[in-house]
C-alpha positions in Angstrom: 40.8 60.4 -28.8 39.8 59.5 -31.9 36.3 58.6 -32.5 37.0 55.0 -33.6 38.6 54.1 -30.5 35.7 55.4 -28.7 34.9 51.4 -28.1 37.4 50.4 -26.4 36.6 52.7 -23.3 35.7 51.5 -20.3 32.8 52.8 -20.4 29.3 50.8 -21.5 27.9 53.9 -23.3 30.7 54.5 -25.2 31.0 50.7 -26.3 27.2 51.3 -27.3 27.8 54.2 -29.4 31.4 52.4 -31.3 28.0 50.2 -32.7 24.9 52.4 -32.6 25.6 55.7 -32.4 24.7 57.7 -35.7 21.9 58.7 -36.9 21.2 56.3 -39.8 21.6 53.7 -37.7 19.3 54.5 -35.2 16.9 54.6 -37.7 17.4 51.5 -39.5 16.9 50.1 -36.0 13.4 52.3 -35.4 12.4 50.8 -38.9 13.5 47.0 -38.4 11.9 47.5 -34.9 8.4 48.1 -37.0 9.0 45.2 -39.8 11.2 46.9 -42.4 13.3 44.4 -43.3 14.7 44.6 -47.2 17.3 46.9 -48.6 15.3 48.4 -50.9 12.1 49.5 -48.2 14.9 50.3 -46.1 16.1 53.2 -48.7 12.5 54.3 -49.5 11.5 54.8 -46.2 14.4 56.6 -44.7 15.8 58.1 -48.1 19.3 57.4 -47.3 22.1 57.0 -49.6 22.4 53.2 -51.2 26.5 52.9 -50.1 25.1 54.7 -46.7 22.7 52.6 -46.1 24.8 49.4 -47.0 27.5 50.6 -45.1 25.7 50.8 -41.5 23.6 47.5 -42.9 26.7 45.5 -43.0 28.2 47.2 -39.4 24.5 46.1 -37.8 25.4 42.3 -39.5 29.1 42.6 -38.1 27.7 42.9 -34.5 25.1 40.5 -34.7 22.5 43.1 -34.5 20.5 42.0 -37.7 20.9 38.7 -39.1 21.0 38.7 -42.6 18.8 35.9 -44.2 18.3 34.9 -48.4 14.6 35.6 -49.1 14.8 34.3 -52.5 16.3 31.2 -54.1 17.4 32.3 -57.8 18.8 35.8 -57.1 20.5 36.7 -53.6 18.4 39.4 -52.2 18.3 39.3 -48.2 16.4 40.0 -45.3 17.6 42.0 -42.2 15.7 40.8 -39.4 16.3 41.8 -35.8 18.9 39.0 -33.5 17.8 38.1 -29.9 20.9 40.7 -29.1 19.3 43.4 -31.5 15.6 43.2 -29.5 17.4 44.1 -26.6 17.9 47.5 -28.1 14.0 48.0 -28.2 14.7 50.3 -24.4 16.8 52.1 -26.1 14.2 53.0 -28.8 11.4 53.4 -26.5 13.4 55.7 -24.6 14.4 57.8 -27.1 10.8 57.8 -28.3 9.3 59.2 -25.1 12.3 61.9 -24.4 11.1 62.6 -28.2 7.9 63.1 -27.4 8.2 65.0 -24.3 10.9 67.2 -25.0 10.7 67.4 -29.4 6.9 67.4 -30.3 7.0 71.1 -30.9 3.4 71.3 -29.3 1.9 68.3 -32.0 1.8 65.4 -29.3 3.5 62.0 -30.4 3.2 60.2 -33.7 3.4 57.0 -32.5 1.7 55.3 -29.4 3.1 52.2 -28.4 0.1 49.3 -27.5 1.1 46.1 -25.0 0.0 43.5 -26.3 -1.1 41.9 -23.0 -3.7 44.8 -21.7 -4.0 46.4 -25.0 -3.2 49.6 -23.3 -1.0 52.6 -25.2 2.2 53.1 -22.9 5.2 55.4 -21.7 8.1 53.5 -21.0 9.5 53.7 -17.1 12.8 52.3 -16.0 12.4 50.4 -12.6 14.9 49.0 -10.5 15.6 45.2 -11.0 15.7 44.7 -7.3 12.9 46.7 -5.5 10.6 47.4 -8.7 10.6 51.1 -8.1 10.9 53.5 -10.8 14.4 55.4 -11.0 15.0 58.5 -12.2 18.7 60.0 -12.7 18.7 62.0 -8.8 18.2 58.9 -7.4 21.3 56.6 -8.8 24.6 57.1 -7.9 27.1 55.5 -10.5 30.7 53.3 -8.9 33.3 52.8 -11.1 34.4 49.3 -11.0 37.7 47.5 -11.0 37.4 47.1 -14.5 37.6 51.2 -15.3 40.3 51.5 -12.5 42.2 48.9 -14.4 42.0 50.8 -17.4 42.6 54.5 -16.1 45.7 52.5 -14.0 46.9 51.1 -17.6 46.4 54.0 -19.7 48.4 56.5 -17.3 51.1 54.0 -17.4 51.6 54.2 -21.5 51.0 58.1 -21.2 
């Protein structure tokens, strides 16, 4: 398979990645996620390539991720700013922070806490079942594949 079909899996993770799943992206997101929002902070902070950088800018647009929004009348210079479908990528981050932190501090400790607003407390992010409020950790799930990937695997072994 190549890796631009990788989207049209079955597979939610995989449709994730066909978006999200480089490294400069990922980044662009961390950075909108704390208020970067113009082309040119954008390529100062992270020190990417300007065609790089416009590139995964215009992919991020494509999906609706970042809406892109004229902050000045005379000359067309934009804004990326983060869509109600973007902010639901903030998990993602935060989990990729604390795995970071855990597993990638080399002994330093983390270089960013994250503060809730409402208790004013620094936090670790936890995943908790929607249902019963309990945390869940990866030994306690136990993935079913759905009609939708059976359909799929039923389809694709008929072309093969």
């Amino acid at each position: 398979m190549k890796w631009d079909d990788v989207g049209d899996q079955p597979c939610s993770i995989a449709r994730t990645l066909s978006v999200i799943g480089d490294r400069w992206t990922m980044l662009i997101l961390r950075n909108a996620f704390m208020g970067i929002r113009r082309f040119d902070d954008f390529q100062q902070n992270l020190g990417v390539t300007r065609h790089v950088l416009s590139d995964r800018l215009k992919r991020l647009v494509e999906y609706e991720i970042l809406v892109r929004t004229p902050y000045m009348d005379r000359q067309e210079r934009f804004e990326y700013r983060l869509s109600e479908k973007g902010l639901e990528l903030y998990p993602v981050l935060l989990g990729m922070a604390a795995w970071g932190d855990k597993w990638m501090d080399e002994g330093k400790g983390r270089p960013v806490d994250f503060i809730h607003k409402s208790c004013n407390h620094s936090f670790s992010p936890v995943v908790v079942c929607s249902e019963c409020g309990e945390p869940v950790h990866a030994r306690q799930v136990k993935p079913v594949f759905t009609q939708v990937y059976h359909q799929f695997v039923a389809s694709r072994d008929k072309q093969a």
